[in-house]
C-alpha positions as CSV (number, residue, x, y, z in Angstrom):
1,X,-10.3,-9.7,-18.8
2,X,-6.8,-8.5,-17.9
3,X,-6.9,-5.4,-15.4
4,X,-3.1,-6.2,-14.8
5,X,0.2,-7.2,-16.6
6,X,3.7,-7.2,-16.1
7,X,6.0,-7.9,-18.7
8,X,9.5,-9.2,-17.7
9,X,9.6,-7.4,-15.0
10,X,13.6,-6.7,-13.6
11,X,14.4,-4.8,-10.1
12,X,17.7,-3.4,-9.0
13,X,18.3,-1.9,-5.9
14,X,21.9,-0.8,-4.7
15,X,23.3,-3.2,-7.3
16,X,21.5,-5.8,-6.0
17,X,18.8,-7.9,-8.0
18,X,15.4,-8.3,-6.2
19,X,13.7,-9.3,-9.0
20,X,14.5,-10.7,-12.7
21,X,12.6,-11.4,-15.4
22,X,9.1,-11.1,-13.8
23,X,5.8,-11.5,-15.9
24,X,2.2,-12.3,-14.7
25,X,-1.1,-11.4,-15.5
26,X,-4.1,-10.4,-12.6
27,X,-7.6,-11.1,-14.2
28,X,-10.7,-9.5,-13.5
29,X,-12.8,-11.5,-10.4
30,X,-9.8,-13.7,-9.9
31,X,-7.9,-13.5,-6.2
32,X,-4.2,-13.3,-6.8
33,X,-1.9,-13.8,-3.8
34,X,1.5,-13.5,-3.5
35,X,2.9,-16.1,-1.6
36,X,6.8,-17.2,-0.9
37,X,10.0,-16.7,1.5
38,X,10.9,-13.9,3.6
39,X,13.2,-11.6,1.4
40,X,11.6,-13.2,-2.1
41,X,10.1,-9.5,-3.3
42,X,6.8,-9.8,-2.7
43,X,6.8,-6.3,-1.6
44,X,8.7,-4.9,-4.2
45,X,6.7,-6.4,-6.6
46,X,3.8,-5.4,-5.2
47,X,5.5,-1.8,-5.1
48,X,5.9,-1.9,-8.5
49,X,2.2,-2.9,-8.7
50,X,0.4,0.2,-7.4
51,X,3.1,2.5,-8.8
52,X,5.1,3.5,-5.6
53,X,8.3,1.6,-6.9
54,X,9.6,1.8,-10.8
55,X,10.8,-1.6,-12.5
56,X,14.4,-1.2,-13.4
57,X,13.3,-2.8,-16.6
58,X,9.9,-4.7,-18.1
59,X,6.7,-3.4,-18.9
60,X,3.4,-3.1,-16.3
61,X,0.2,-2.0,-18.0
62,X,-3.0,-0.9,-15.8
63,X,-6.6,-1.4,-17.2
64,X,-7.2,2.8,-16.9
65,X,-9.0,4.2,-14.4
66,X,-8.1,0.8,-11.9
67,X,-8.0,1.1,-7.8
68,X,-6.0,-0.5,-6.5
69,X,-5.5,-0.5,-2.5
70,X,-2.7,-0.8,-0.5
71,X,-2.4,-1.7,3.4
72,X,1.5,-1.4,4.1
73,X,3.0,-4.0,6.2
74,X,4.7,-1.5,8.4
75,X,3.2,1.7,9.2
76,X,3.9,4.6,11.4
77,X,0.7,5.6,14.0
78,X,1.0,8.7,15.8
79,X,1.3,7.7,19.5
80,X,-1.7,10.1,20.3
81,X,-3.9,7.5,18.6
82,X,-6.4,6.1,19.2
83,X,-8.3,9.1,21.4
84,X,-10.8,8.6,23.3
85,X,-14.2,10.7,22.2
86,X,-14.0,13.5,24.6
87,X,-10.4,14.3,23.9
88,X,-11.1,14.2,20.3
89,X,-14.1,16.8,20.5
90,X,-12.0,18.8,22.7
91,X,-9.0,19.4,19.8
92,X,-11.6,20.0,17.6
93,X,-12.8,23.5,20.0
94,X,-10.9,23.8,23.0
95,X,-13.4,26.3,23.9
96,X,-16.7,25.7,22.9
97,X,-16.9,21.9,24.2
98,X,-14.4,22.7,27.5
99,X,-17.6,22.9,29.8
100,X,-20.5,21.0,27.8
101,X,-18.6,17.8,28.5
102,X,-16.7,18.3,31.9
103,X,-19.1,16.2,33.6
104,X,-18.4,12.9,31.4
């Protein structure tokens, strides 16, 4: 069973192609990677995928109520993380948990 499908599948960006004519089909308890040269759109294609990027042209259909998830290549972490325990209780109520933990 298809849960995904792209139908010639174009991508433009600042007059540049990224992707042309692009068609593939993602079946149910199959793996699908995308595999190929730095620069070859895997992410945009990928983008177009889950939605967060619009084809210039060419068709993708979703079997309905799909979820799909996404890990970013790149992402942007607060340098606050990761906190340690006490620190995090402590934002949570500066005052109530000030004293119960002063002596970890």
């Amino acid at each position: 069973m298809t849960i995904i499908e792209l139908k010639n599948i174009f991508l433009k960006i600042n007059n540049k192609e990224i992707l042309s004519d692009i068609s593939l089909k993602i079946n149910r308890n199959e793996i699908t990677t995308l595999v190929g040269i730095n620069g070859g759109g895997k992410t945009s294609l990928a983008r177009i995928i889950i939605g967060s990027l619009t084809a210039t042209k060419g068709k993708v259909i979703c079997q309905k109520n799909l979820k799909i998830g996404h890990m970013p290549q790149k992402i942007n972490v607060d340098n606050t993380i990761p906190l340690d325990v006490l620190t995090f209780i402590k934002l949570t109520n500066q005052n109530k948990f000030s004293e119960d933990f002063s002596s970890w």
